[in-house]
GUSEFI-633105 format. One record per residue (C-alpha): x, y, z; residue in one letter. Coordinates in nm, 3 decimals. Layout:
// residues N
       xx       yy       zz  res
        X        Y        Z    A
...
// end
This chain:
// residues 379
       xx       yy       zz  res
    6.370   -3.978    4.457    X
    6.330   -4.071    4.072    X
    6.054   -3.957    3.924    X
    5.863   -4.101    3.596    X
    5.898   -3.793    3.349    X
    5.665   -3.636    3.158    X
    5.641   -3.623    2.814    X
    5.316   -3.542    2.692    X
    5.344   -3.179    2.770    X
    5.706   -2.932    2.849    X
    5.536   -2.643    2.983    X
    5.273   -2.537    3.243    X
    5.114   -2.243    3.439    X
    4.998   -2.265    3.815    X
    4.764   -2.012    3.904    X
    4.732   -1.969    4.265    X
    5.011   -2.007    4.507    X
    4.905   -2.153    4.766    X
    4.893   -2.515    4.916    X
    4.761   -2.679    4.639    X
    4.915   -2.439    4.362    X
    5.244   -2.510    4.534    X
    5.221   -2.878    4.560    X
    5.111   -2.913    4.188    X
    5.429   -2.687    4.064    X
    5.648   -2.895    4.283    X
    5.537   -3.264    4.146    X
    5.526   -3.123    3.825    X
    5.842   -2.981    3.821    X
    5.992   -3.310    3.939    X
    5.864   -3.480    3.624    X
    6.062   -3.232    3.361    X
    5.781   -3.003    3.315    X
    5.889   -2.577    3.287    X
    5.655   -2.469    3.541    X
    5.580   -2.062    3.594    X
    5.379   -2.030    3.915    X
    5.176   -1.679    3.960    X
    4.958   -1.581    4.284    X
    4.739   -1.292    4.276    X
    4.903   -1.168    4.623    X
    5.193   -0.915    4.628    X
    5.340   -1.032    4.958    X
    5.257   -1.434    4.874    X
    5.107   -1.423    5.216    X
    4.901   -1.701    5.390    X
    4.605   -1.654    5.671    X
    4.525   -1.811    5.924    X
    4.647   -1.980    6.274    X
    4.703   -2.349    6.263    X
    4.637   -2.664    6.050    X
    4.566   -3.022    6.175    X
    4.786   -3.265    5.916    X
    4.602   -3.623    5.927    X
    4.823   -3.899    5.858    X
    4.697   -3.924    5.499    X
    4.813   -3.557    5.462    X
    5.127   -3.643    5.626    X
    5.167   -3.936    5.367    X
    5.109   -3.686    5.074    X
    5.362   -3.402    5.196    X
    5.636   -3.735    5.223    X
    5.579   -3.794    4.848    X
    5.659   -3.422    4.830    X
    5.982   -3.459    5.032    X
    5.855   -3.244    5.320    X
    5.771   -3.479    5.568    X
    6.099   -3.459    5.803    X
    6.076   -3.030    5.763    X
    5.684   -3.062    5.911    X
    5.823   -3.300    6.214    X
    6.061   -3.020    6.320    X
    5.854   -2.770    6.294    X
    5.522   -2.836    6.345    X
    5.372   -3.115    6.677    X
    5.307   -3.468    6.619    X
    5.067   -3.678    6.797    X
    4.969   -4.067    6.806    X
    4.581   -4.025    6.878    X
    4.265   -3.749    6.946    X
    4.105   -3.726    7.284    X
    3.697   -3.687    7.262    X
    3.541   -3.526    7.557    X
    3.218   -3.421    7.640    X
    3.197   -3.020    7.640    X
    3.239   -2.991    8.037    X
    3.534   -3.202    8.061    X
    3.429   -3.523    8.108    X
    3.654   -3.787    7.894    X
    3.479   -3.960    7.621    X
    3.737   -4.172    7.424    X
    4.043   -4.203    7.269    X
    4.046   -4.194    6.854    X
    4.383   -4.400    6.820    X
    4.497   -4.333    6.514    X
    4.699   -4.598    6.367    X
    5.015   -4.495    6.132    X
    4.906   -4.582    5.802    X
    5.248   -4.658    5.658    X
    5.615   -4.726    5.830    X
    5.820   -4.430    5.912    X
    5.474   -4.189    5.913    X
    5.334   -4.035    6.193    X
    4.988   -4.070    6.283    X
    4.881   -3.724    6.286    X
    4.993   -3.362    6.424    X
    4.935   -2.972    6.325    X
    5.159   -2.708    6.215    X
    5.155   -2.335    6.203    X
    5.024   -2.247    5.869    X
    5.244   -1.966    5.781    X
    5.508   -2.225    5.893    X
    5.389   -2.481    5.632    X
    5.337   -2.224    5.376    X
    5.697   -2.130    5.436    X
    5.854   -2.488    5.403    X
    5.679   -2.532    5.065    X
    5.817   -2.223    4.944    X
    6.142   -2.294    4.978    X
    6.107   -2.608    4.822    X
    5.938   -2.389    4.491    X
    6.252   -2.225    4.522    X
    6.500   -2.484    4.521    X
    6.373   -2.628    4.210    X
    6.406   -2.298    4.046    X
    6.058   -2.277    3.937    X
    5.974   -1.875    3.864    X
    5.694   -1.724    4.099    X
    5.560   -1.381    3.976    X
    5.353   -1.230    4.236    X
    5.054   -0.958    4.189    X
    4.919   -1.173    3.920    X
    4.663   -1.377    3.757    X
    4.458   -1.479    3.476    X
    4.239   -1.256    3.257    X
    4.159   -1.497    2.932    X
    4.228   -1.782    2.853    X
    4.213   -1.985    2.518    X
    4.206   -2.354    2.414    X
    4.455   -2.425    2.150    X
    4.521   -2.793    2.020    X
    4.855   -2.783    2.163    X
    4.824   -2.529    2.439    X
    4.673   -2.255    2.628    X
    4.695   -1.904    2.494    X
    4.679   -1.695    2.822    X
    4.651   -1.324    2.846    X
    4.767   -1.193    3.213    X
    4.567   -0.925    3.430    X
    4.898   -0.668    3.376    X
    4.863   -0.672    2.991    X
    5.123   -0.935    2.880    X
    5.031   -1.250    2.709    X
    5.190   -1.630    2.716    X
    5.131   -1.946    2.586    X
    5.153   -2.302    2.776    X
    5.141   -2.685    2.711    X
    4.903   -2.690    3.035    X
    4.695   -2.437    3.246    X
    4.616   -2.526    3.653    X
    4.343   -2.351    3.814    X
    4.467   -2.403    4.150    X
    4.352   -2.049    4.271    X
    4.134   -2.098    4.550    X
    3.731   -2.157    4.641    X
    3.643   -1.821    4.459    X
    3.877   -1.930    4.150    X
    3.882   -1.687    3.856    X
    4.046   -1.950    3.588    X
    3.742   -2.179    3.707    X
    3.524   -1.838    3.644    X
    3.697   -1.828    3.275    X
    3.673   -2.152    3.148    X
    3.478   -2.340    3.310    X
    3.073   -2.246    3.274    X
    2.905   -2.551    3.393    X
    3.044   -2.521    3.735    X
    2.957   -2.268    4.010    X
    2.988   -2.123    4.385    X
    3.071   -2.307    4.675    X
    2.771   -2.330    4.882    X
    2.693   -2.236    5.254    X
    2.697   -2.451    5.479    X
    2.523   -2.290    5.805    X
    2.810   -2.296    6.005    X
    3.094   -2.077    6.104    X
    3.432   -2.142    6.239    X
    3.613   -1.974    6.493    X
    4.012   -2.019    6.556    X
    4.231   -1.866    6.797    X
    4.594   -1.939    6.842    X
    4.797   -1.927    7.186    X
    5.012   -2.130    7.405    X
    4.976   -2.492    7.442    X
    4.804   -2.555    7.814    X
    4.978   -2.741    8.082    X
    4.976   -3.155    7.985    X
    4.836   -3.133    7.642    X
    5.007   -3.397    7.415    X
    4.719   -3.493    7.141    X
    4.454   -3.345    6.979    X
    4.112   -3.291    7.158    X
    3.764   -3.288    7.105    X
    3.495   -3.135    7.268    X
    3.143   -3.260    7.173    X
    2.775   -3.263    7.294    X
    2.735   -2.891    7.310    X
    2.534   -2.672    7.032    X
    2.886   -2.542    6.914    X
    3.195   -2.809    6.922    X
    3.524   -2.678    6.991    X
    3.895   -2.837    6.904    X
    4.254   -2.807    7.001    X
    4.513   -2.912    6.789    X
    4.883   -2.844    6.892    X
    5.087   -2.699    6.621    X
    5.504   -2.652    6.795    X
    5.624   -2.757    7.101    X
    5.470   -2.454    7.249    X
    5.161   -2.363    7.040    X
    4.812   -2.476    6.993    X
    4.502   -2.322    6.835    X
    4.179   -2.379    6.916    X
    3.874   -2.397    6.673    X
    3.479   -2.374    6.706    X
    3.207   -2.455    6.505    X
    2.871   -2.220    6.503    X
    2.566   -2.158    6.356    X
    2.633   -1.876    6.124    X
    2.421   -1.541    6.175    X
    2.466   -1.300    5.837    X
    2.598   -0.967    5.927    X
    2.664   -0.660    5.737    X
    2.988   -0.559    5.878    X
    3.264   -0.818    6.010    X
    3.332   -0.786    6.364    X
    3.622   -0.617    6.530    X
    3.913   -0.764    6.723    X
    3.737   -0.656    7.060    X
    3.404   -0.839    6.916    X
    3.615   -1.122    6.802    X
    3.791   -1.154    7.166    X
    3.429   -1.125    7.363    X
    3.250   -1.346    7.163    X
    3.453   -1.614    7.170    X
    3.506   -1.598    7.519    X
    3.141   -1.615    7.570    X
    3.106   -1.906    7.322    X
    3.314   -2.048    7.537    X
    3.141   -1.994    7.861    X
    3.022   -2.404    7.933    X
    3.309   -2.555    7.857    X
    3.594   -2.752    8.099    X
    3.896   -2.889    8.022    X
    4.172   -2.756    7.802    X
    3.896   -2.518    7.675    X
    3.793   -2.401    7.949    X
    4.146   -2.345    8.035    X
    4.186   -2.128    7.657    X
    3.875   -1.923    7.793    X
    4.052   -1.829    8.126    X
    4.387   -1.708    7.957    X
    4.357   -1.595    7.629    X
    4.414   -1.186    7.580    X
    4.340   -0.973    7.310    X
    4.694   -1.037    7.208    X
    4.595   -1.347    7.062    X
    4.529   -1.406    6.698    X
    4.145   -1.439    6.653    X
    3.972   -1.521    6.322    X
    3.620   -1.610    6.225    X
    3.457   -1.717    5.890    X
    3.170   -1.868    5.774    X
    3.203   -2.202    5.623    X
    3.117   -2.318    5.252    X
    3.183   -2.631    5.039    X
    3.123   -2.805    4.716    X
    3.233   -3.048    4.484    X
    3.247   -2.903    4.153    X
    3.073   -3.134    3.914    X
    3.282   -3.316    3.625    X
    3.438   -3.253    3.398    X
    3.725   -3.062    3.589    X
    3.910   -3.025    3.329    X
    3.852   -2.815    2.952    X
    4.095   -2.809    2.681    X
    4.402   -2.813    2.812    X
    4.307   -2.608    3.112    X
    4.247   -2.808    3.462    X
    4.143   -2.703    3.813    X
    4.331   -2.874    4.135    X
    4.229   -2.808    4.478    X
    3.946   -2.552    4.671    X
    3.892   -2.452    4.277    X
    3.731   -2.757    4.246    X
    3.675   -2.958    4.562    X
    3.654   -2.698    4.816    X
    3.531   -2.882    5.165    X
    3.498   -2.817    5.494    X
    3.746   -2.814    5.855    X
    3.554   -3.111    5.969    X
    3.807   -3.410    5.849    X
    4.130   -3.158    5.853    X
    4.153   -3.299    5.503    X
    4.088   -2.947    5.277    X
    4.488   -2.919    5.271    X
    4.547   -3.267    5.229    X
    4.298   -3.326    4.951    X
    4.436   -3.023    4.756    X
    4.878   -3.201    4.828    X
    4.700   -3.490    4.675    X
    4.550   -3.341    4.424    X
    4.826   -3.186    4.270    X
    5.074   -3.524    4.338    X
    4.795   -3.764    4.129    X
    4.748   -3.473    3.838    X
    5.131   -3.481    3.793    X
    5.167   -3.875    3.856    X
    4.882   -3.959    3.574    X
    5.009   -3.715    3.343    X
    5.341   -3.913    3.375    X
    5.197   -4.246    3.292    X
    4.994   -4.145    3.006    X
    5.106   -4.053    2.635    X
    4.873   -3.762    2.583    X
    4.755   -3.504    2.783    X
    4.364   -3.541    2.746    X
    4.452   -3.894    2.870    X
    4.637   -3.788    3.167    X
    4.374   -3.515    3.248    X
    4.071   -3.760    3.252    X
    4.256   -3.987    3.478    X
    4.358   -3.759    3.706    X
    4.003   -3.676    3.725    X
    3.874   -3.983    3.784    X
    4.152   -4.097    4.027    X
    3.994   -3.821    4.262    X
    3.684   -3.776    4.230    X
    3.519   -4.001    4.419    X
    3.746   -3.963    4.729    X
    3.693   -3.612    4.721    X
    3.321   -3.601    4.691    X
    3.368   -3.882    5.028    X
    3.528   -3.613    5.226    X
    3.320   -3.321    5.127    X
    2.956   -3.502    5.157    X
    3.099   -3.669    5.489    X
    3.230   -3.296    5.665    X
    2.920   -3.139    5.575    X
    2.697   -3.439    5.727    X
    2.921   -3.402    6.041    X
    2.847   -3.076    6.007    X
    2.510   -3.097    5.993    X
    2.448   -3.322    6.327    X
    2.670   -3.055    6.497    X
    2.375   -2.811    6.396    X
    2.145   -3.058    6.504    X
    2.338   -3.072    6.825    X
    2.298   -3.465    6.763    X
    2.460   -3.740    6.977    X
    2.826   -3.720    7.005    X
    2.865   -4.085    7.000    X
    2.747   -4.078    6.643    X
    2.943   -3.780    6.570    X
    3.262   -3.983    6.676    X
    3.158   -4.322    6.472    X
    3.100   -4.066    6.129    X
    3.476   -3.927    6.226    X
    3.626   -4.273    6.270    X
    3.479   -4.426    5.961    X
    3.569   -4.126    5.776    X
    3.975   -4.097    5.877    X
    3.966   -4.512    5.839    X
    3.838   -4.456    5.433    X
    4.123   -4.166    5.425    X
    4.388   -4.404    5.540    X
    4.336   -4.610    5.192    X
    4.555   -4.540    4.906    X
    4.484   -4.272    4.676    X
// end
């Protein structure tokens, strides 16, 4: 696919490797631009079980060129199934395909995902140093001194922050901004083999802690749950992870109630509590700009966090393209986004919030509906 080059800047730095660092190095790369990509990580490593891919995500990682590589590898599905905790069916979410050729929705394996958008870094040559990041940065009229955290020192057209929710190049340069904020809840995941029959998503409402399943292959799934989070000083142990969960998942039928019944200690377990925020404007300084969790970190509620963060980096690279200079680009890019992102953030933690509540799943449903309809718009 051509892509509009750009020309108001020849070099840039990603910081942060991961979803969104990736997808911004990719879409700028397409456009001309030198990119060096760094991740703090040694191993480039990703954590975490599965990922639920909306169709808007699914839309975004087809501008990337990745859509047929997610359809072999991860699940696709047409629509989410609501049910009550015990069982009982609720409704079906049909989820319309927002443009031809896309699928509706699905999940992947997120090392799987991770994996894919490597390679693609790789085919368009773009260097990846690993072990690395950011220790000062400076404004220059036309570019970014940057000194690195092993000594060395470099100078760009363009600087992305794109380096996660607890972002040192937003720590740097950007003062006005600040933590992402608790939200009260935690989520659980655990991965394992898809039950007998699933073929779509599911929901589980109604109870003080909604659960999910969201197949990811032909033979995988992972289940997630939401809590109310309870501080402790240490983080519990595999064997505390395993009994916990199981017990969390004591009242509930259906496909989770099935996941109770068979999942082993073997299984991949993780808990964390959950945070979010929108960082406030402007999100970019100089010539220094933050994409992704750095800057719009949200919460699992919409499966959007990955999508917002593909998106993200696409627009940043698309308005740079169609602007002569970079302040320009930067400012649009900004305000191309913000406004959807601060809809998906203040939406997840509402939904959040009447699953603390324990509020009425019916209205928990409409909030989900309205929300994935808005999503379905162009960005």
């Amino acid at each position: 696919m051509n892509r509009e080059t750009i020309s108001s800047i020849a070099t840039a730095l990603v910081v942060g490797g991961g979803i969104g660092g990736m997808a911004t190095a990719i879409s700028l790369a397409e456009r001309g631009v030198k990119v060096d990509l760094i991740d703090l990580d040694p191993e480039w490593r990703v954590y975490g079980a599965g990922i639920t891919i909306t169709g808007p995500t699914l839309r975004a990682y087809r501008q990337l060129g990745l859509l047929e590589q997610i359809k072999q590898q991860g699940a696709i599905t047409s629509k989410t199934r609501l049910f009550r905790y015990d069982g009982h069916h609720i409704l079906d979410l049909e989820e319309p395909v927002i443009e031809e050729g896309l699928p509706a929705t699905g999940g992947i394996m997120r090392p799987i995902l991770h994996h894919i958008m490597q390679r693609r870094v790789t085919e368009l040559q773009i260097p990846v140093q690993l072990g690395l990041t950011v220790s000062a940065l400076e404004n220059r009229d036309d570019g970014v001194d940057v000194r690195f955290s092993n000594g060395t020192e470099g100078r760009y057209d363009m600087v992305v922050g794109a380096d996660s929710v607890a972002s040192g190049v937003r720590s740097i340069a950007f003062p006005h901004m600040g933590p992402a904020q608790p939200t009260g809840q935690g989520c659980w995941r655990i991965s394992i083999a898809k039950p007998p029959g699933l073929n779509a998503s599911e929901f589980f409402l109604g109870h003080a802690n909604p659960a999910g399943i969201t197949p990811c292959a032909p033979d995988k799934i992972y289940l997630w749950m939401l809590t109310a989070h309870v501080e402790r000083e240490q983080h519990m142990n595999e064997e505390e992870l395993f009994v916990t969960l199981k017990e969390l998942l004591r009242d509930f039928g259906g496909n989770a109630g099935w996941i109770r019944d068979t999942m082993t200690r073997e299984d991949w377990i993780n808990y964390r509590p959950l945070a979010a925020v929108l960082q406030p404007r402007d999100w970019f300084n100089g010539r220094i700009v933050l994409v992704g969790d750095a800057v719009h970190a949200t919460t699992p509620h919409l499966a959007s966090g990955a999508g917002m963060a593909v998106e993200s980096g696409i627009v940043l690279a698309e308005e740079l393209a169609r602007t002569p200079d970079v302040a320009s680009g930067l400012r649009a890019y900004q305000e191309r986004r913000f406004d959807r992102c601060r809809d998906v953030i203040e939406t997840s933690v509402a939904v959040g919030q009447l699953q603390l509540e324990n509020g009425d799943p019916q209205i928990h449903a409409k909030m989900l509906e309205g929300a994935l309809h808005r999503l379905n718009a162009p960005y």
